[in-house]
MARTI-273293 format. One record per residue (C-alpha): residue in three letters; x, y, z. Coordinates in steps of 0.2 Angstrom, whole numbers, padded with zeros to 4 digits, always signed. Layout:
N
alaXYZ/...
This chain:
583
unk-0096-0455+0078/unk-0098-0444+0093/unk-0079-0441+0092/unk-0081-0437+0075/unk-0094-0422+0078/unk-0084-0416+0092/unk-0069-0415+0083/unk-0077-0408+0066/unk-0085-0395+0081/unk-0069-0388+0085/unk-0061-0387+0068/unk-0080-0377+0063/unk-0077-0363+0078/unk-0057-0363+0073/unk-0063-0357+0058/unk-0076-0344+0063/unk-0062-0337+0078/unk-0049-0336+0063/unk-0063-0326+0052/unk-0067-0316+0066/unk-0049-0313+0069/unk-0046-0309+0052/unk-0060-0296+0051/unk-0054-0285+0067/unk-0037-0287+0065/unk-0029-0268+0057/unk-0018-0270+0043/unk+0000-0272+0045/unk+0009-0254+0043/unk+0017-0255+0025/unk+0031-0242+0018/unk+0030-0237+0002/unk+0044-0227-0010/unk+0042-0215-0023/unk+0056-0210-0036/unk+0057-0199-0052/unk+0064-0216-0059/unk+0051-0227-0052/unk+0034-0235-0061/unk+0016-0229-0055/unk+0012-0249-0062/unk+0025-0257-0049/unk+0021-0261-0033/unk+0031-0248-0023/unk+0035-0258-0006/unk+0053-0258-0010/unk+0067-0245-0017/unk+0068-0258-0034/unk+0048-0256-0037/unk+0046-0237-0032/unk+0031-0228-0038/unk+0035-0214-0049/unk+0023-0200-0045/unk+0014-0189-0030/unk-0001-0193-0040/unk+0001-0210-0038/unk+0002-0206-0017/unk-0014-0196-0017/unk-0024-0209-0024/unk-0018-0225-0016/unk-0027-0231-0001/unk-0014-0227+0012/unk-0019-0235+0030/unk-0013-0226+0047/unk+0004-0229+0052/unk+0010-0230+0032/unk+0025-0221+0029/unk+0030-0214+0015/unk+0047-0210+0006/unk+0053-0200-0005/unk+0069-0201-0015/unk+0083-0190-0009/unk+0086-0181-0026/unk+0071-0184-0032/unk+0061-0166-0040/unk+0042-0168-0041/unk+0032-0153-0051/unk+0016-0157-0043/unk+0007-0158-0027/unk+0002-0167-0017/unk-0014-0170-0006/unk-0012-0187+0008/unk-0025-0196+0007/unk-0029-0202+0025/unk-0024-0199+0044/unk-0008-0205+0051/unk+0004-0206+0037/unk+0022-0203+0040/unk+0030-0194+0023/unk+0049-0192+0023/unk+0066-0196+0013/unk+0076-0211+0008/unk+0092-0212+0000/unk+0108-0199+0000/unk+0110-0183-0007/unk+0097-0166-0007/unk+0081-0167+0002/unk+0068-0171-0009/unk+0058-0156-0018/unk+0041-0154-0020/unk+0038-0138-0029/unk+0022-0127-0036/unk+0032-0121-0050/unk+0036-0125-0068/unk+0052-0125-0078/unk+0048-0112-0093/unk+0056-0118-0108/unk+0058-0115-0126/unk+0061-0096-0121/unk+0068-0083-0135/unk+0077-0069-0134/unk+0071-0052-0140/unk+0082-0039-0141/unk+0077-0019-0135/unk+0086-0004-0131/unk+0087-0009-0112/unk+0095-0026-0116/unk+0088-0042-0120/unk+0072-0049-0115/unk+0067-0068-0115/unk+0050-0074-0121/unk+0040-0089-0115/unk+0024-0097-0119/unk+0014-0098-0103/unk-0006-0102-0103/unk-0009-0098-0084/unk-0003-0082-0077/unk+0010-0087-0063/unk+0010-0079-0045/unk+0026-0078-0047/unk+0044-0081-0058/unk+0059-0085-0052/unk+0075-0081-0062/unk+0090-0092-0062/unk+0082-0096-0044/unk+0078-0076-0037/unk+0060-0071-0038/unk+0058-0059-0051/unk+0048-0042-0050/unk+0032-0039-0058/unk+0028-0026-0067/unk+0014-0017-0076/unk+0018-0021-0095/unk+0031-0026-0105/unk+0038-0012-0110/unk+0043-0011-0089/unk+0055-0025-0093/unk+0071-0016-0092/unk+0080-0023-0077/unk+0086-0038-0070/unk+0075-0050-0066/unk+0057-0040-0072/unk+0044-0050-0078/unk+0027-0047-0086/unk+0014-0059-0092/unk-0001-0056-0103/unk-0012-0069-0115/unk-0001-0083-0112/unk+0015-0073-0117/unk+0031-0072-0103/unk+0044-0058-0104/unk+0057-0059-0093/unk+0072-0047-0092/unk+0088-0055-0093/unk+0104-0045-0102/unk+0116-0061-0107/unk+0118-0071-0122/unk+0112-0087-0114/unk+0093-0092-0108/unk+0090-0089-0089/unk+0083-0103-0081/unk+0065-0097-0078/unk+0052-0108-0066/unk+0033-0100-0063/unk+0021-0105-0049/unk+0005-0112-0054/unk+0001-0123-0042/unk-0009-0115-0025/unk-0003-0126-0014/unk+0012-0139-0014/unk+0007-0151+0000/unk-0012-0155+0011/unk-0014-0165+0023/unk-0030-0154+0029/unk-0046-0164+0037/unk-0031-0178+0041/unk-0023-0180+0059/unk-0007-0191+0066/unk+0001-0185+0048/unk+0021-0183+0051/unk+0031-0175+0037/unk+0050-0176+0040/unk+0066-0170+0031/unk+0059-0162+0013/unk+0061-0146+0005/unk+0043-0141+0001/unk+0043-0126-0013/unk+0036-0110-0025/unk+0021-0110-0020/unk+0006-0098-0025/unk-0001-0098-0010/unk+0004-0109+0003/unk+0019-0122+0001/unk+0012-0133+0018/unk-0007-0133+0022/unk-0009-0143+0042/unk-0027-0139+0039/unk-0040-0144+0051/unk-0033-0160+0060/unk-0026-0164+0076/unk-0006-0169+0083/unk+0000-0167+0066/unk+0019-0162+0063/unk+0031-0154+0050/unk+0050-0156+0055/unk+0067-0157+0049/unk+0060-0149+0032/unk+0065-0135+0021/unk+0049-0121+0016/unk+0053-0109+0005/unk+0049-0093-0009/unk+0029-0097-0006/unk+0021-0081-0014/unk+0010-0081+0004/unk+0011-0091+0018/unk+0025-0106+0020/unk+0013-0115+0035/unk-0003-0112+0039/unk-0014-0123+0049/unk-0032-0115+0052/unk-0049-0114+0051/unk-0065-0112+0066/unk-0064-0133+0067/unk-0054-0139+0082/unk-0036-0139+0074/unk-0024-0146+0093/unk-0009-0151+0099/unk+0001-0148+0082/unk+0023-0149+0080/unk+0032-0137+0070/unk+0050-0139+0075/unk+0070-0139+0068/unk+0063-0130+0049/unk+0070-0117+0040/unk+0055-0107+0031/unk+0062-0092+0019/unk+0056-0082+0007/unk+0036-0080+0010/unk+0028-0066+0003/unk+0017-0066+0018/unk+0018-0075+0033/unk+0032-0090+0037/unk+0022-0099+0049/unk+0001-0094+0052/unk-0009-0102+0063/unk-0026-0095+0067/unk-0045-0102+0071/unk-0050-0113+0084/unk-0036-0121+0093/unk-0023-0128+0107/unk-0009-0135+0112/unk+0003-0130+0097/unk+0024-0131+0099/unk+0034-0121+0086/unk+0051-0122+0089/unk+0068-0121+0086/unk+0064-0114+0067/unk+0075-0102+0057/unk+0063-0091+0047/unk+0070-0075+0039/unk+0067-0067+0022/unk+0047-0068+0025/unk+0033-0055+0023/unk+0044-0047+0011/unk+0032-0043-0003/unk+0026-0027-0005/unk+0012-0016-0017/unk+0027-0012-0028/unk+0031-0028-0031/unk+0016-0040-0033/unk+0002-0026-0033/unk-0011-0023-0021/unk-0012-0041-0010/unk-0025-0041+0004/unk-0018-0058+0011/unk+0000-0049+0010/unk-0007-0036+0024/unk-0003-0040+0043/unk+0010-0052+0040/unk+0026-0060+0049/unk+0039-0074+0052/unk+0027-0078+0064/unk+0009-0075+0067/unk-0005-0082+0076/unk-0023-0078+0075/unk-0035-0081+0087/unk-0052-0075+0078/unk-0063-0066+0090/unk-0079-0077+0082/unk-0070-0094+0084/unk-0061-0090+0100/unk-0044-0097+0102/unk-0045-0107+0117/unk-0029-0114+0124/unk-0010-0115+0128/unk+0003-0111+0113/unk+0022-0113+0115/unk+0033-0103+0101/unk+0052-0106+0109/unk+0070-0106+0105/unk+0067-0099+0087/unk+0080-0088+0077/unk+0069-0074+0068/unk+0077-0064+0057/unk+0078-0051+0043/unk+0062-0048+0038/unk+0062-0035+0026/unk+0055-0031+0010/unk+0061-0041-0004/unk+0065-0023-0013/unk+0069-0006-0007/unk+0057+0002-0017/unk+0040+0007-0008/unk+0034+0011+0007/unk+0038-0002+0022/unk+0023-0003+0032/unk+0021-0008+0050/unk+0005-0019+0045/unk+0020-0033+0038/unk+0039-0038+0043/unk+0034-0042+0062/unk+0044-0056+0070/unk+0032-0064+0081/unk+0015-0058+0081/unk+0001-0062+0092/unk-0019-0055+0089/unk-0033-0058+0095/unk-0027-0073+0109/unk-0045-0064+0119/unk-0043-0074+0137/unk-0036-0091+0133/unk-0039-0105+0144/unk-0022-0106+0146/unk-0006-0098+0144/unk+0004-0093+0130/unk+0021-0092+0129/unk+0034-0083+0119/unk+0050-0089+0125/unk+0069-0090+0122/unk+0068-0084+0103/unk+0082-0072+0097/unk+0073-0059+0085/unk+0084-0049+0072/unk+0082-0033+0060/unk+0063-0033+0057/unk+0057-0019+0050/unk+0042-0019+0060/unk+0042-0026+0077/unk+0048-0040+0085/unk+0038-0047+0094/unk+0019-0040+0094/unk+0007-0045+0106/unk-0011-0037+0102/unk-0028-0039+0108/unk-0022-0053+0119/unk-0022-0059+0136/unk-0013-0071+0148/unk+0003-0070+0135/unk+0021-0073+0144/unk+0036-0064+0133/unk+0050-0071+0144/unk+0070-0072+0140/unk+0070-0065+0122/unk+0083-0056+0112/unk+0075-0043+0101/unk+0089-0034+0091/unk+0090-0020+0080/unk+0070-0023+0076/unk+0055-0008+0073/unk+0067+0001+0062/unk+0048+0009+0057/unk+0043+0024+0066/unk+0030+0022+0080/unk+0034+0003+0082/unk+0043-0007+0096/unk+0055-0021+0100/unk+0042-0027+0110/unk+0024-0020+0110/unk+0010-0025+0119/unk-0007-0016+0112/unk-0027-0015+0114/unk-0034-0008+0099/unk-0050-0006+0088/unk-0063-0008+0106/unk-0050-0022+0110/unk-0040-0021+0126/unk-0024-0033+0132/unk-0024-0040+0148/unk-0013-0048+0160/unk+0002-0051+0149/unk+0019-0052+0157/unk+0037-0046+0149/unk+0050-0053+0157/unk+0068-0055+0157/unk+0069-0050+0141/unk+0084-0040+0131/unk+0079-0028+0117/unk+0093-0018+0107/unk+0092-0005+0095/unk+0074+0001+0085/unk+0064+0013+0088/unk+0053+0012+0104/unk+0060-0001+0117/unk+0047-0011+0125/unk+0028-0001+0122/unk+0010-0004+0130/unk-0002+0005+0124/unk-0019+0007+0115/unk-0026+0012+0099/unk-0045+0016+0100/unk-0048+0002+0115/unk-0048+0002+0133/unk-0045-0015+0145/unk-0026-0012+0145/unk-0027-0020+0162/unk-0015-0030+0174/unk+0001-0032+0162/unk+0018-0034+0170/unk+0036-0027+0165/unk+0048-0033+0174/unk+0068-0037+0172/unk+0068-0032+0155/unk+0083-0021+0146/unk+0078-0010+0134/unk+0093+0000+0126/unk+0101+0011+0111/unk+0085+0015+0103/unk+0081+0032+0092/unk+0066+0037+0104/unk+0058+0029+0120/unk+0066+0015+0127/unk+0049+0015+0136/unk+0032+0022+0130/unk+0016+0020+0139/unk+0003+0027+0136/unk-0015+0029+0132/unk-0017+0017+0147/unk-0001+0009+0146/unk+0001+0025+0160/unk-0012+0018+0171/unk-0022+0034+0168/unk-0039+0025+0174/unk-0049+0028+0157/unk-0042+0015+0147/unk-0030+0007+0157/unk-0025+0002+0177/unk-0015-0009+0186/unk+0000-0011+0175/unk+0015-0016+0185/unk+0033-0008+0180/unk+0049-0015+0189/unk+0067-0021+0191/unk+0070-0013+0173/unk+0084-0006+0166/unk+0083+0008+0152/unk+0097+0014+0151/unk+0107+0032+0155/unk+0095+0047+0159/unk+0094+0059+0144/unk+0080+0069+0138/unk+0063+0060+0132/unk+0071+0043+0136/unk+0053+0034+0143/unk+0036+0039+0144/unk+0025+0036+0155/unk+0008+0045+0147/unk+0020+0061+0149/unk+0038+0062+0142/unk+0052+0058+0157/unk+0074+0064+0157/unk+0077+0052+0175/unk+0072+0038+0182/unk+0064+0050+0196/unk+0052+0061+0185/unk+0046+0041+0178/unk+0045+0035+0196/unk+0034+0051+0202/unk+0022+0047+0185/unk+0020+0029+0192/unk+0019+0036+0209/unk+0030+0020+0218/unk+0046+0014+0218/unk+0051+0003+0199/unk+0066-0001+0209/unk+0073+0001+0191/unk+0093-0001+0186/unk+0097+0014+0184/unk+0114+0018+0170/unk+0121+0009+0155/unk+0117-0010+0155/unk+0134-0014+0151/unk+0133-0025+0138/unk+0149-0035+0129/unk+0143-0030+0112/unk+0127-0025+0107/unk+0129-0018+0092/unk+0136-0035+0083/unk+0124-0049+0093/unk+0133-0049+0108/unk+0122-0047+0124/unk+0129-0052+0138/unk+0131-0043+0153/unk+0148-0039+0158/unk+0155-0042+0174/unk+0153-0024+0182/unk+0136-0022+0174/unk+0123-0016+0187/unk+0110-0028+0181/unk+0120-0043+0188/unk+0106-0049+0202/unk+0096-0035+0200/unk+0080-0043+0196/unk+0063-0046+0203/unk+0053-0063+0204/unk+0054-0069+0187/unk+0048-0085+0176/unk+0056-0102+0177/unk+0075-0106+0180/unk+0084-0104+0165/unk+0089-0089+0151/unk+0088-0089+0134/unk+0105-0100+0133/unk+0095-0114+0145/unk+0109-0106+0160/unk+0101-0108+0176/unk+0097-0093+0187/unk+0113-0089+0198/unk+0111-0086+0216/unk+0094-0089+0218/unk+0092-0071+0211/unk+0088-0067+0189/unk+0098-0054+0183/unk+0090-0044+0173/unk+0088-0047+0154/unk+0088-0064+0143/unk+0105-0069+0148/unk+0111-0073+0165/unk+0129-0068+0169/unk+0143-0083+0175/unk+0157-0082+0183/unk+0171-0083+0172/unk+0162-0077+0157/unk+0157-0092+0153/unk+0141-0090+0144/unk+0143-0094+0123/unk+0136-0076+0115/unk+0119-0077+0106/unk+0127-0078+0089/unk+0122-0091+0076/unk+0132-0102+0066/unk+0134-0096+0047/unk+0118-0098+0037/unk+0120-0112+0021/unk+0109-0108+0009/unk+0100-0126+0005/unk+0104-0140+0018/unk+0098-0155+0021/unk+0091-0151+0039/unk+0091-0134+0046/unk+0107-0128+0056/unk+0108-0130+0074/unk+0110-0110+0083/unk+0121-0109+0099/unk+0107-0100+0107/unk+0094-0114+0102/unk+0093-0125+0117/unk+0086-0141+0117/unk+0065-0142+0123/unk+0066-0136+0140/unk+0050-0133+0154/unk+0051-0115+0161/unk+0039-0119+0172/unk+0051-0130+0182/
């Protein structure tokens, strides 16, 4: 009997351990797959039982460490908000990345002929942020009776007209939908490998959430932003890597609030902050816009480290010639309000490429490093620079350093200076080449000169800014040599003085030549390696992004030809693989 209870004892705390065991235990990780040809009533664990919808995703009670995939192919007109941290979303299959876009297809459309040409009406109830055209975003205009080009488009009381002289319908789309995909308030989401579309206002929101990722994907023609992660709630430690983002009316990438520890890199982004008042109408969220901007918020206080690396930045334009171009948009990289970071930002190994405005634009901020980038043909706008390090609005900048940086063409060369501020303190130029622009290859001033009212302590050294000609720097007063500079600074810049020599400039191509006087001609610098991930020769950085090697040997900072929808972004021959400068 005693045997009996003994044994039916054990089998009772089996059961209890086994319930307890059962009750703690997490959920095995489960992959699910979505399909335009799939069933929102099937299971969705396998290809044969997909679910058919985003709906379908937003509103299942996905578990951490659920993945997600989508059908290669596959077009899904809605969007999409992830239910819950730690969800991995990306493709199966062959073929195109999957889309997710915020625009609809406009069918039914009519032809009305006019003495422009032919128009084509649609029935539309909501008015779109946008039209895209046989897949080019469209111009708005004022009324219909302005539809008398290519591509115009007005709407009004749930009537389209859209401007398109041929005997066949255009294929016409219009974004309704504010934004495409959210996985704000979520962290630990990785999104991998889809084209992410049309946006009203932003195709990708990161939200508030920590370690989350977007990589390998396709962002494009989002009437504002393309990412955006923000807000005064800790937002850390975010990825965004190996995209290409095109096509925003605003900025490609924004980052702003409360934050640390972000990585963007190796990212193509071109063709953003592109819309203008002529275009789209007056558009406060379309001011002081880039391909990249980050936005420290002087109430919530950025408070960390922040890498933007080994990008390829280029043409940002306005979408049209018409208008004004205005040096509040079209910035390459663009840094406001970083106001004494905890650590130190760095803006590294980028190559920067026909912005209108400048290229890489560090304001009100402290503690920025702006080492071995190429900055070509950028600030074609008057009074703006390759590189520009400003204090503005009662708001200095402090303690930046340029370094071993090439900029080529524009208008001003490399500028520090302030607008209305003082606290232009402590910043360091050094091993920088700043040539062929249309006015100052340097210009500091209003502080930037060290003139002891709103600026001091400003180091200047181991430049090169080209031949001496008249007006070609200024240091708070306008210098024709290197010695009238040097008098102004009142010590030796040990400067390089005469033509950089180049290979060629003017077509991407700056190296140095073997007989160029820049060849071990720098200072103390950051790191090891140059933009192409060469190692400093000789124990001594020449100066500028790229390090000379025997034989000529270096590959030229020139991409590989742009496809205009791939699968994954294309690979740059100046985009290294993730490298530490600080080795």
């Amino acid at each position: 009997m005693q045997h009996m209870c003994n044994k039916l004892c054990r089998i009772g705390l089996l059961l209890v351990a086994l319930a307890i065991l059962t009750q703690v235990a997490p959920a095995m990780a489960a992959t699910y797959f979505v399909s335009p040809a799939g069933n929102d009533a099937a299971a969705g664990t396998s290809q044969g039982t997909a679910w058919k919808s985003l709906a379908k995703v937003a509103n299942s009670a996905l578990r951490a460490g659920d993945v997600v995939q989508l059908a290669r192919g596959g077009v899904w007109r809605e969007s999409l908000s992830l239910p819950s941290s730690g969800i991995t979303l990306t493709a199966y299959g062959s073929g195109n990345a999957p889309v997710i876009s915020g625009a609809n297809i406009v069918s039914g459309l009519y032809a009305e002929a006019q003495s422009a040409g032919v128009t084509w009406i649609g029935s539309i109830s909501t008015q779109p942020a946008q039209v895209f055209v046989n897949g080019v975003r469209g111009q708005r205009v004022g009324s219909a009776g302005e539809v008398n080009a290519a591509r115009k488009w007005h709407w009004s009381n749930g009537r389209l007209t859209v401007f398109w002289d041929s005997g066949s319908a255009p294929a016409v789309e219009a974004s309704l939908r504010q934004t495409v995909l959210n996985y704000n308030g979520h962290s630990n989401v990785v999104v991998d490998g889809l084209r992410i579309e049309r946006a009203s206002d932003t195709c990708v929101n990161m939200g508030v959430g920590n370690s989350n990722v977007l990589r390998n994907s396709v962002v494009a023609d989002s009437f504002i932003k393309g990412v955006r992660s923000s807000g005064e709630a800790q937002h850390n430690n975010g990825r965004i890597e190996d995209n290409k983002i095109f096509g925003c009316g605003a900025e490609g990438i924004l980052l702003d609030g409360r934050m640390t520890g972000w990585v963007v890199q190796r990212n193509e982004i071109y063709n953003c902050a592109q819309l203008h008042n002529e275009l789209v109408g007056g558009h406060a969220q379309q001011e002081w816009s880039g391909a990249i901007k980050v936005w420290g918020w002087i109430k919530a206080g950025y408070v960390g480290t922040l890498t933007i690396q080994d990008n390829y930045i280029h043409d940002i334009q306005p979408q049209f010639t018409a208008g004004s171009v205005d040096h509040k948009r079209y910035v390459g990289i663009w840094l406001d309000e970083l106001i004494d970071p905890t650590g130190r930002p760095l803006i590294a190994r980028n190559r920067i490429v026909n912005t209108a405005s400048r290229g890489i634009f560090v304001e009100k901020s402290s503690n920025v490093d702006v080492a071995y980038n190429t900055v070509e043909r950028c600030a074609s706008i008057q009074y703006c620079a390759g590189i520009q390090v400003e204090g503005n609005y009662g708001q200095g900048a402090h303690d930046n350093h340029v370094l071993n940086n090439t900029v080529y063409g524009g208008y001003w060369g490399i500028a520090v200076k302030n607008f209305e501020a003082s606290g232009l303190v402590n910043n360091v130029v050094r091993n920088n080449i700043a040539y062929g622009t249309k006015a100052e290859r340097l210009y500091a001033v209003d502080g930037g000169d060290n003139n002891g009212t709103n600026g001091s302590g400003n180091v200047y050294e181991h430049n090169s800014f080209g031949p001496q000609a008249s007006g070609f720097v200024r240091f708070g007063s306008s210098c024709s040599t290197y010695a009238s500079l040097e008098s102004l600074y009142k010590r030796s810049m040990r400067n390089v003085e005469g033509d950089p020599r180049l290979v060629d400039p003017a077509n991407g191509d700056l190296r140095l030549k073997a007989d160029s006087p820049c060849i071990d001609a720098g200072g103390s610098t950051f790191g090891t390696k140059d933009i192409l991930g060469n190692a400093i020769q000789n124990g001594v950085p020449d100066v500028g992004a790229i390090e000379y090697l025997q034989g000529g040997s270096t590959d030229p900072v020139t991409p590989d030809p742009i496809t205009p929808d791939p699968v994954t972004p294309k690979k740059y021959k100046h985009l290294v693989p993730v490298r530490s400068l600080l080795l």
